[in-house]
N, C-alpha and C positions, 0 to 999 in steps of 0.2 A: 504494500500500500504506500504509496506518494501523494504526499500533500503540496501544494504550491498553485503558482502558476502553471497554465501548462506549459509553456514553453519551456520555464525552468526544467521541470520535469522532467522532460522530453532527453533534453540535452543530459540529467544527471542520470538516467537510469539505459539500458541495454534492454530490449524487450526481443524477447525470442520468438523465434518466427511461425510462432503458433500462439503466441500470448493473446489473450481476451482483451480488448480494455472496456473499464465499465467506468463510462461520465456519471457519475455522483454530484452533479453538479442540481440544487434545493432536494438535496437529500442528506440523509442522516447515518453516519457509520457508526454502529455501535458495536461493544463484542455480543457473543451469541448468548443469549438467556437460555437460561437453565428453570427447568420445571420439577420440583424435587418432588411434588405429589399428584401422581394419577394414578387412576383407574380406567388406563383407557382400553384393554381388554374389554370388552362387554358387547352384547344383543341388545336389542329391542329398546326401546323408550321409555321414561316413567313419565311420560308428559302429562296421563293421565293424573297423575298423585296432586299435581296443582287442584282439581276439582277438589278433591278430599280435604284440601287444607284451608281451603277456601271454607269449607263446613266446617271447619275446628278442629280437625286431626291430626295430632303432631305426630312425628318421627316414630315412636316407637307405638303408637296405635297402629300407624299402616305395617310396618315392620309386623306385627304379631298379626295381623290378619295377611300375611303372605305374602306384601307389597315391596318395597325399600331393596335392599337389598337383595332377599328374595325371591323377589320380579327378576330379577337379574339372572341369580342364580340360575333359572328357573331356561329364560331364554339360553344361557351358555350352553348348559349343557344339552339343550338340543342343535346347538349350531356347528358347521362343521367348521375343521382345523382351518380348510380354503377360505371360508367366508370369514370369520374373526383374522386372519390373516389379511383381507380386503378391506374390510371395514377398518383392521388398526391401519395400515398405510392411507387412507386415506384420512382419516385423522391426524396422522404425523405429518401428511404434506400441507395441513391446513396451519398446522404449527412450526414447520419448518417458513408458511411462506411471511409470518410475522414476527420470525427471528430467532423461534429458538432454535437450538445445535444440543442441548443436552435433555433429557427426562426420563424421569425414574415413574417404572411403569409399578403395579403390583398387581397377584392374583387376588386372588379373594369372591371371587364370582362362579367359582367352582365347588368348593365343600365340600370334593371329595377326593380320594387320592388320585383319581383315572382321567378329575376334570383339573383338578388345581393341575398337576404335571402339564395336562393339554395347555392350558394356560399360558404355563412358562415357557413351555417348547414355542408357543407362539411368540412369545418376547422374544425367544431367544433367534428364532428365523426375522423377526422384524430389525433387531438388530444387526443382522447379517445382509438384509436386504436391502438398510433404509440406511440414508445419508447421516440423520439423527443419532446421536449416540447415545446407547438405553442402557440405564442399569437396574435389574431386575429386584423385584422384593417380594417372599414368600408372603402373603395374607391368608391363610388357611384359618386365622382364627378373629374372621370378620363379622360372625355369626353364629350360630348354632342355624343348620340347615335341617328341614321339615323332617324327616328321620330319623333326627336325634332330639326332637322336642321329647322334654322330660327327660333325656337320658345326657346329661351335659357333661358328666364325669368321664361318661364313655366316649366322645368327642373330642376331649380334651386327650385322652389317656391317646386317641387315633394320631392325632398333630403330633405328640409326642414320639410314640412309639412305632408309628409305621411313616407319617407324612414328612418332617425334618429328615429323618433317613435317607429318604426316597429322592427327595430334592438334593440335600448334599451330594449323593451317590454322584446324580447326572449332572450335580453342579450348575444350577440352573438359577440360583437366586444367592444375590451377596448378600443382602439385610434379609430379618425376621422381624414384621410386624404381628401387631395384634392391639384389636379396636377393644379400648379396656373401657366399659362405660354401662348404664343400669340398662338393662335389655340386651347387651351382649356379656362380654367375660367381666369376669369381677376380679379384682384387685389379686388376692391369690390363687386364681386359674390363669392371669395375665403374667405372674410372677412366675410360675408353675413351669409356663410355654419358654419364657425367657429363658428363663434359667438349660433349659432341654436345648434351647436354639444357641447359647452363648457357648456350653459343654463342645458343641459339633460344632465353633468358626461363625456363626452366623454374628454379622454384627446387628445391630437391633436399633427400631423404633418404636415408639409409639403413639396410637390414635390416644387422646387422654381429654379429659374433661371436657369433651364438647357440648355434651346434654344435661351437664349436673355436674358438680364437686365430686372427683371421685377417689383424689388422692393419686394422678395416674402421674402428673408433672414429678410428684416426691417420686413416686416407683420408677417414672426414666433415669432422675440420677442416681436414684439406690442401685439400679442396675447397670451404669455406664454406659445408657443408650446415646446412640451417635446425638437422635433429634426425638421431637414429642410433637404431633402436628395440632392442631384446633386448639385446644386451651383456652376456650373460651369463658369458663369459668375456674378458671387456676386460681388459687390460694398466693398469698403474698410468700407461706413458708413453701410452697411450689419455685415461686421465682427466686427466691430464695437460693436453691436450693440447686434449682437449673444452673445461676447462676454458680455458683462452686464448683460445680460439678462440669462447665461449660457445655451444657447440653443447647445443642441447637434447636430453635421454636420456629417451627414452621406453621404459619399463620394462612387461614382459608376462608378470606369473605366473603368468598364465591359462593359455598356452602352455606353460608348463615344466612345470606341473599334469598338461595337456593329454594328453603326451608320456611323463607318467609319471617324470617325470627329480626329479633336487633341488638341482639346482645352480644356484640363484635366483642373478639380478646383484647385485653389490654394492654395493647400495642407500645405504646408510651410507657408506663410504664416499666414494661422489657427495657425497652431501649436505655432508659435510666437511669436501670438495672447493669448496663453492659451484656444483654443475655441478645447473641447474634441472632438474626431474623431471615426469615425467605420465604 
């Protein structure tokens, strides 16, 4: 990249006889933006779920009648490897064409071992295919999926003991998330996963206080996780605590927008705090 005049330009630099050039002239160079949380593996649409919030239904009401995540679920696992493979490039070109160059994908729309793996194999051909550079994150414990309703110990016990395995084996994901909040894992089933995922190499996030004070901000630095996303209702002894620990808070107002809600994290205050943001 040369900045100046052109002519200066011209004269200071050798351009090879296949060189591009591209006039940036009322345009903007920036470096490439990094997107450290998606979900962009997935089917079908929740556009619907707007109507339902519209009548007063929050997050974890449609969540428990089979909606939220679920819905998702639901569409993945009937979609082939081709078609979530088309659907995520065309999502990545829509985000390569507004600049970004990095994003960190996760599973989590599978909740099961045969769909979470399909999942990652698909990250891991998207990263092979796509200009964008992806770096991959287990979510296997995004949810308790409609087969394990009532039986959450034994879903917890599957992530542990057969799902982390599985993944490390083919090496398909560098972090181990897990959405720690009232309607999915709880604080010590969140700890439970970690700790199983840190044992085998996995570095760690996690989803934490989005829908409620849950204590997940203190649990990412009790556990040395990289980052902690939403934190929307984080505790001062959270930030705290972040802070010490220099866990990264990865903030999502897209999500609260999303949701219809207005209770954004406290942004500002992080800041501070000294507690890095993205």
């Amino acid at each position: 990249i040369s900045v100046g005049r052109e002519d200066k330009v011209i004269e200071e630099i050798n351009l090879l006889k296949d060189s591009k050039k591209i006039d940036a002239n009322h345009k903007v160079v920036i470096p490439g933006l990094i997107d450290c949380h998606t979900h962009l593996v997935f089917s079908g649409s929740r556009e619907d779920e707007f109507y339902l919030r519209i009548e007063g239904k929050n997050y974890l009401n449609i969540l428990k009648g089979g909606g939220g995540i679920l819905s998702t679920v639901d569409k993945v696992r009937k979609a082939s490897f081709e078609n979530l493979i088309k659907n995520g490039i065309e999502v990545l070109n829509d985000m390569l064409s507004f600049g970004t160059t990095t994003v960190e994908i996760k599973s989590g729309y599978g909740l099961s071992i045969k769909d979470e793996i399909k999942i990652l194999e698909v990250i891991k051909k998207l990263n092979e295919e796509h200009p964008i550079e992806i770096v991959s994150t287990f979510l296997g414990a995004h949810a308790f999926p409609e087969e394990y309703k009532n039986k959450e110990k034994d879903y917890v016990n599957l992530i542990i003991e057969e799902m982390l395995p599985a993944v490390k084996e083919k090496n398909l994901a560098k972090f181990c998330d897990v959405f720690c909040g009232k309607g999915v894992f709880n604080l010590e089933q969140t700890e439970e996963i970690l700790k199983a995922a840190k044992k085998l190499g996995f570095k760690l996030k996690i989803h934490a206080d989005q829908l409620g004070y849950n204590g997940g901000a203190e649990l990412a630095a009790k556990m040395g996780a990289n980052s902690t996303s939403h934190l929307e209702y984080i505790s001062d002894e959270g930030i705290n605590m972040m802070k010490q620990k220099n866990v990264i808070a990865e903030l999502l107002p897209g999500s609260v927008f999303f949701m219809g809600k207005n209770n954004y994290a406290p942004a500002k205050k992080m800041i501070n705090n000294d507690i890095p943001l993205t």
